[in-house]
C-alpha positions as CSV (number, residue, x, y, z in Angstrom):
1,X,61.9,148.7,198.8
2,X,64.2,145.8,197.6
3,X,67.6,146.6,196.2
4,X,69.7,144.4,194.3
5,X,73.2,144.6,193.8
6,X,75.1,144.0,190.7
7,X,78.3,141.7,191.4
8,X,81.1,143.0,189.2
9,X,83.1,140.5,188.3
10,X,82.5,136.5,189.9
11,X,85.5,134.0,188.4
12,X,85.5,130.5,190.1
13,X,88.5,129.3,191.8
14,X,89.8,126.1,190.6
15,X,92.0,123.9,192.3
16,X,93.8,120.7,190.9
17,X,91.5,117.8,190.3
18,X,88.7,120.4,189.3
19,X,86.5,119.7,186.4
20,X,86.5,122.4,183.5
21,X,84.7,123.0,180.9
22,X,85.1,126.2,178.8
23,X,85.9,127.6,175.1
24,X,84.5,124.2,173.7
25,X,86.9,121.8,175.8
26,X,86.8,120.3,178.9
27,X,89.5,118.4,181.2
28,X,90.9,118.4,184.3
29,X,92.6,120.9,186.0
30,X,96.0,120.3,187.1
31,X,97.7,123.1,187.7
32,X,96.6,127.5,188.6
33,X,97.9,130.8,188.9
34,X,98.2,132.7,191.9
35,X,94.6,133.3,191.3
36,X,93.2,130.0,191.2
37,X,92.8,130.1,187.6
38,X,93.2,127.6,185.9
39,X,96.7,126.7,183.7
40,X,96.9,123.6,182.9
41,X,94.1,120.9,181.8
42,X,94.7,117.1,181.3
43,X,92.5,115.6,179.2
44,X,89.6,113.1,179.5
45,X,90.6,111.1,176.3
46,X,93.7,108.2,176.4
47,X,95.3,106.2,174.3
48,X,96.7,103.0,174.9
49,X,99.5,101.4,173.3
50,X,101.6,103.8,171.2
51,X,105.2,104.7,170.8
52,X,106.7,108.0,171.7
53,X,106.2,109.8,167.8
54,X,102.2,108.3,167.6
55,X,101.2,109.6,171.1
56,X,102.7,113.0,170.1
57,X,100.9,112.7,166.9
58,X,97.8,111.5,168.5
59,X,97.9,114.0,171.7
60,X,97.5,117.0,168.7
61,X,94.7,115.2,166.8
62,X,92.2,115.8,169.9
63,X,92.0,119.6,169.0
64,X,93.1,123.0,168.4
65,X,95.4,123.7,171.7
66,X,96.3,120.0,172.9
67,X,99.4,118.3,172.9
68,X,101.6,115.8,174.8
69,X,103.0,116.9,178.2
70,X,106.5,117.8,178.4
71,X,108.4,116.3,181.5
72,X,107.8,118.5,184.1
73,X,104.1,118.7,183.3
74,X,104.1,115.2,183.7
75,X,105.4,115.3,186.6
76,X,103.1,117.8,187.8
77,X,100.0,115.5,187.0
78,X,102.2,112.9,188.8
79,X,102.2,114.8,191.9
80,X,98.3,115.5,192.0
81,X,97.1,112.2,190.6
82,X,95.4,111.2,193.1
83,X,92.8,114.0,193.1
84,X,93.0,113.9,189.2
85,X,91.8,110.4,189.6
86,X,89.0,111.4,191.7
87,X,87.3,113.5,188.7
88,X,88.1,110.5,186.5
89,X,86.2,108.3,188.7
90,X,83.4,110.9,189.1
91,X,83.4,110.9,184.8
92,X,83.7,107.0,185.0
93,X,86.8,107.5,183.3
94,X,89.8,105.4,182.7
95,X,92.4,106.5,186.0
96,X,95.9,107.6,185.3
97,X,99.0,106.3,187.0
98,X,97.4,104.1,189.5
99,X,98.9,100.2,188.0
100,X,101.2,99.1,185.8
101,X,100.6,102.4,183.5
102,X,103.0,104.4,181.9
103,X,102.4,107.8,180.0
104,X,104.6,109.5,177.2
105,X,105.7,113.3,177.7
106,X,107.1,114.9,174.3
107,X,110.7,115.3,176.2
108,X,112.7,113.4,174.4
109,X,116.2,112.4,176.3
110,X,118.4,111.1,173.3
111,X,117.7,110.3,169.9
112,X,116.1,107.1,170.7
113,X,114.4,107.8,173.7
114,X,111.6,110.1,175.2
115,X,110.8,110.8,179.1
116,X,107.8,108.3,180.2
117,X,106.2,108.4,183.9
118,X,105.0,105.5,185.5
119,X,102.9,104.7,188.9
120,X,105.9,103.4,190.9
121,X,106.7,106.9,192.6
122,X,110.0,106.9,190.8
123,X,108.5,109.6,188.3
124,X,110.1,109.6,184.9
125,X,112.3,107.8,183.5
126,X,114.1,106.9,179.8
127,X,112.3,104.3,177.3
128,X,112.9,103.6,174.3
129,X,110.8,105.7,171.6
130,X,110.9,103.3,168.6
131,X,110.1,100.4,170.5
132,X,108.0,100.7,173.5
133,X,104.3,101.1,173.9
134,X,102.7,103.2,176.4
135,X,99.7,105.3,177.2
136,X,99.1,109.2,176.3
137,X,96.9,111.6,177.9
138,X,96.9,115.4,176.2
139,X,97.2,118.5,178.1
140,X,96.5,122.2,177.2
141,X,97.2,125.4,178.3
142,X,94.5,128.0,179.3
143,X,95.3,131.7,178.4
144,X,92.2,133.7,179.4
């Protein structure tokens, strides 16, 4: 006699650099919770040459949910690009942070300025908002 047994509940773990898909949107992950769930995505999409106000503008038009990063979640993705990158590559994606590439967060640091991250492993840093050009990449938060 053959018995099978009914597994209650089976979540994948994520770690950062995972691919997600789920609820209609997929990304990468860049950040869990204790449980290796998933909090934080970054998007597969990225724009290229926008000041501070069109990135944020832009980061909102990808869907219900996205956004631009704030600082710290910028510098979160800093800290795990390189596996981020990995998934990109995997997607034949365009990489994030790996030449002379900077990225927007929605922080701003004056009137006339915004927090942007760049690849030289200084992290963030001011620029101008009105004037300067950068790339955005959207992130989203998972509430499950």
């Amino acid at each position: 006699m053959l018995t099978i047994a009914a597994m209650a509940s089976c979540t994948r773990v994520y770690e950062p650099g995972d691919y997600y898909k789920g609820d209609g949107f997929e990304g990468i992950v860049v950040t869990v919770d204790a449980n290796n769930s998933p909090m934080l995505l970054l998007s597969f999409e990225e724009a290229h040459s926008l000041a501070a106000d069109s990135a944020e503008y832009w980061a909102e038009q990808i869907g219900e949910g996205w956004r631009l990063p704030q600082k710290d979640e910028l510098a979160q993705i800093y800290r795990v690009k390189t596996l981020i990158n990995r998934t990109l590559e995997k997607k034949k994606k365009q990489l994030i942070l790996n030449d002379f590439t900077y990225y927007w967060s929605s922080t701003p640091c004056s009137e006339t300025h915004c927090y942007a991250c760049g690849p030289d492993g200084v992290g963030c840093f001011y620029k101008e908002n009105d004037g300067s050009s950068y790339r955005a990449r959207a992130v989203r938060v998972i509430t499950e």
